[in-house]
N, C-alpha and C positions, 0 to 999 in steps of 0.2 A: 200807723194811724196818722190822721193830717188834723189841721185845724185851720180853720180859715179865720185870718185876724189883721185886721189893718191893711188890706188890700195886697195881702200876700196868705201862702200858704205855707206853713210850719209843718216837717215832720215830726212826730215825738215816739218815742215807745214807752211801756211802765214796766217796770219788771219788779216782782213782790207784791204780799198778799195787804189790802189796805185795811181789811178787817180779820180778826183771826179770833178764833176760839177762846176764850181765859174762863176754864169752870164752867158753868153755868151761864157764863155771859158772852157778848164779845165786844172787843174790844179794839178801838180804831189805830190802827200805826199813822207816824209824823209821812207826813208826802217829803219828799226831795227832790228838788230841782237840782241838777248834775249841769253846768252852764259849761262850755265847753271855750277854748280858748286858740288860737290864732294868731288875729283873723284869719278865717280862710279857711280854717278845721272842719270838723265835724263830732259828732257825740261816739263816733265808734270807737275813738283813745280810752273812752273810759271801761270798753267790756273788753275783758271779763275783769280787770282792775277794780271797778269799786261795784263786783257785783257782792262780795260778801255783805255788802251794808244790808242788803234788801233781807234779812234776817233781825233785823231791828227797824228799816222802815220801806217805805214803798217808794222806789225810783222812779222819776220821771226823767230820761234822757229827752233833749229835744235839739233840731240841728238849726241854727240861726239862718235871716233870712237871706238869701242866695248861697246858701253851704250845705253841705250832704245832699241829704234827702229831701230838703225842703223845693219851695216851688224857685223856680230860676227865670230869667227875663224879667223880671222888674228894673226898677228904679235905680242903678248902683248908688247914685248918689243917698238912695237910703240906707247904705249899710256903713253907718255909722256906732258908735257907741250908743246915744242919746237913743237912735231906733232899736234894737237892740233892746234896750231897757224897757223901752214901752213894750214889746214886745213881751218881752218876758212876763211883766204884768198884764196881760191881755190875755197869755195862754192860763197867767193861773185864775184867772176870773173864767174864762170858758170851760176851764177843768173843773169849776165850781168849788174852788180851795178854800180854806181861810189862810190863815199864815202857815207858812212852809218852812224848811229846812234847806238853804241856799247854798250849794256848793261851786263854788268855783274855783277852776284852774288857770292859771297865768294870764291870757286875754281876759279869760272866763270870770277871772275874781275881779278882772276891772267892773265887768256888768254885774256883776252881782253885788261889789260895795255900792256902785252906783244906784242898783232900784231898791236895797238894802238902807241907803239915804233920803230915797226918792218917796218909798213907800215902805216908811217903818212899821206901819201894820200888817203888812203885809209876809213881815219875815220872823220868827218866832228865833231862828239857829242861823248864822252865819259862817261857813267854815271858807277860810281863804284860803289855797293853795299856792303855792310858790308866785307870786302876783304882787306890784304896785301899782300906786296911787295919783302916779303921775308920769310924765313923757322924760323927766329925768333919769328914767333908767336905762332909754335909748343910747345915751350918752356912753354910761357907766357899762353896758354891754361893748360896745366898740371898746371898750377900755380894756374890758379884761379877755376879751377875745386876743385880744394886740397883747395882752400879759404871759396868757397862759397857753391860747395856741398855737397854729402853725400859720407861716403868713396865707397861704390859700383861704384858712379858718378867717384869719381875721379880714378876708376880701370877701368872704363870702358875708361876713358879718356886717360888713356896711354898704355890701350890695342888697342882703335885707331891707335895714333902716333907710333906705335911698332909693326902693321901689323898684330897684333892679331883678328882680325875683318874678315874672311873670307870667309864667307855663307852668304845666305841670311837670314837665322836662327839669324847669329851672328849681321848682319846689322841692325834687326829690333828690335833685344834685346836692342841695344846699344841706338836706337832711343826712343826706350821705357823708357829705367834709364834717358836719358838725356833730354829729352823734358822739363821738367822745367826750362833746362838752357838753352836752344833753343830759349826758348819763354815768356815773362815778362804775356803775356797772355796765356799760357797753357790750352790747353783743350783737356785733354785724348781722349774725344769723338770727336773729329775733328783730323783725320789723316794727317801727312806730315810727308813728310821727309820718313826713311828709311821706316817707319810704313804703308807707303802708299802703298795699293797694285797696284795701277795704274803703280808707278815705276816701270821699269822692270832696276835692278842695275847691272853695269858693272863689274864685280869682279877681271876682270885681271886691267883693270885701278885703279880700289880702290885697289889692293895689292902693283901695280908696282909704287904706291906715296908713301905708307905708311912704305912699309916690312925695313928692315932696310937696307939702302946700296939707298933707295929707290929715287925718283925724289926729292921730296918735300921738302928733309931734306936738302937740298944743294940749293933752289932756291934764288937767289936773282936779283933782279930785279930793283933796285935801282938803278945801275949806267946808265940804259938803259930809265930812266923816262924822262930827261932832254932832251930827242926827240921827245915827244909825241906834234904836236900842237893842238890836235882838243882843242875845249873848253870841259872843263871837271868838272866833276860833283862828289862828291867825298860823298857816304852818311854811317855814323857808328853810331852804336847803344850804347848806353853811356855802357847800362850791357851787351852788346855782350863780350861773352865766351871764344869764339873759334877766332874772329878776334876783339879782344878790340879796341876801340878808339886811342887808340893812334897809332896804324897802320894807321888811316884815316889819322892822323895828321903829319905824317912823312910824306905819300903819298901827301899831299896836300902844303907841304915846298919844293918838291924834283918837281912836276910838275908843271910846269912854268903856272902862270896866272888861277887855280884851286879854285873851289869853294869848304869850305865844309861846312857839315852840319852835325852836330850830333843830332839824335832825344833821347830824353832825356827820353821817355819812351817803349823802343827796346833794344830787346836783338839781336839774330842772325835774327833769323825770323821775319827781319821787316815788314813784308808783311800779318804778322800774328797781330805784337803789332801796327803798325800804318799805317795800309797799305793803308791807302784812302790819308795820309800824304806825304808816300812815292810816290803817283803818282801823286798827285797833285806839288809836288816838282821837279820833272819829267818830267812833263806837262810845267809847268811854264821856267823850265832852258832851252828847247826845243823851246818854242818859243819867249822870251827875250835875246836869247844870241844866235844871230846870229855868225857863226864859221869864224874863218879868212881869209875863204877862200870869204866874203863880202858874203855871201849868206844871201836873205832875212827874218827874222823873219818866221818861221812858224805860217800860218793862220789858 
């Protein structure tokens, strides 16, 4: 399905039922927004990984503008975070939402604390995925790349940060040297990430974060968190690489009333090293912690 928003066009899919049976009545499930992360990704990392949610609510996958499925030739100078944000509020105004359930992954949780600050009515549940809050982490990834990998690892690592990464050639080499640091559970023979050919990757969005001069290098988001009310969910992988733990931890000082959780055997690719963990923690924050807008428990 498309959506036509902001002078582009959005693909999205839904997967799960938004109204269901209960007795005699029915009864509406929470929408979630699944924000995908990058730059340059697409929404298919997340299937079949966080299909179990859609048994407590209804997923909305959607692929950002010039990535996946969505429409291509536009603007690159608009794939930025900022667009992106607005974007993401635009499909849930056309989807006819009220406040949703925002999940994002590593790029993914940058936009969604973002339009989570931006437009707090708009978000009722906030789950952040292995993700920070500012372009400090760039740093801190060349760091432990150079700590813990192999020198190729850590070339390929600051040819990331440095906008050196520009094909899809280049995307899936990168994916290939780095997947051990990706994943505490690696398995060459199981594809994600850039290696996946389902991806179809954004390239002017993955340049116009990376190149030098670029979005990413300048993002901070920190002064903009102390707005955010939904209840929020904050989750970091203790040997994540590219967004370490203590990104979760600042994240979770700076946003008022936030849970976190570090799983203790996850690197970036939670979903890969604990991912029946990650959704059951998910599942559980969903429907014990009703948002402050008094909305009841999800059943």
């Amino acid at each position: 399905m498309r959506a036509a928003i902001r002078g582009t066009e959005l693909f999205f899919d839904v997967e799960g039922q938004g109204l269901v049976p209960d007795g005699n009545r029915m009864r509406e499930r929470p929408v979630a927004f699944l924000v995908h992360g990058g730059p340059g990704s697409d929404h298919t990392g997340f299937k079949p990984s966080f299909s179990p949610l859609a048994d407590r609510m209804q997923l909305v996958y959607f692929d950002q503008r010039e990535c996946g499925r969505s429409a291509r030739g536009g603007d690159p100078s608009r794939c930025t975070l900022d667009e992106n944000v607005e974007d993401m509020e635009a499909l849930r105004r056309y989807l006819g939402l009220g406040p949703i359930v925002s999940i994002g992954h590593s790029y993914g949780g940058m936009v969604a604390q973002a339009h989570a600050a931006r437009y707090p009515a708009s978000v009722s549940h906030l789950i952040l995925v292995v993700t920070a809050s500012h372009a400090g982490f760039i740093a801190r990834a060349i760091e432990i790349a150079r700590e813990r990998g192999t020198p190729e690892q850590a070339d390929a690592a600051e040819k990331l940060f440095s906008g050196r990464i520009r094909t899809v050639e280049d995307m899936r080499w990168f994916s290939a040297i780095m997947g051990p640091l990706y994943a505490v559970r690696y398995d060459p023979k199981v594809a994600d990430g850039w290696t996946n050919e389902r991806l179809i990757p954004g390239l002017a969005a993955q340049d116009n974060a990376f190149r030098p001069g670029g979005f990413l290098h300048s993002l901070d988001l920190r002064p903009e968190l102390k707005n955010i009310t939904a209840k929020t969910l904050i989750l970091s992988g203790r040997h994540d690489w590219i967004t370490a733990p203590e990104f979760g931890e600042e994240m979770h000082r700076l946003i008022p009333g936030s849970d976190l959780r570090i799983f203790e055997r996850s690197s970036h690719m939670m979903r890969t090293d604990e991912g029946e963990a990650m959704i059951d923690a998910i599942k559980g924050f969903i429907v014990y912690q009703p948002s402050r807008r008094n909305e009841a428990p999800v059943a």
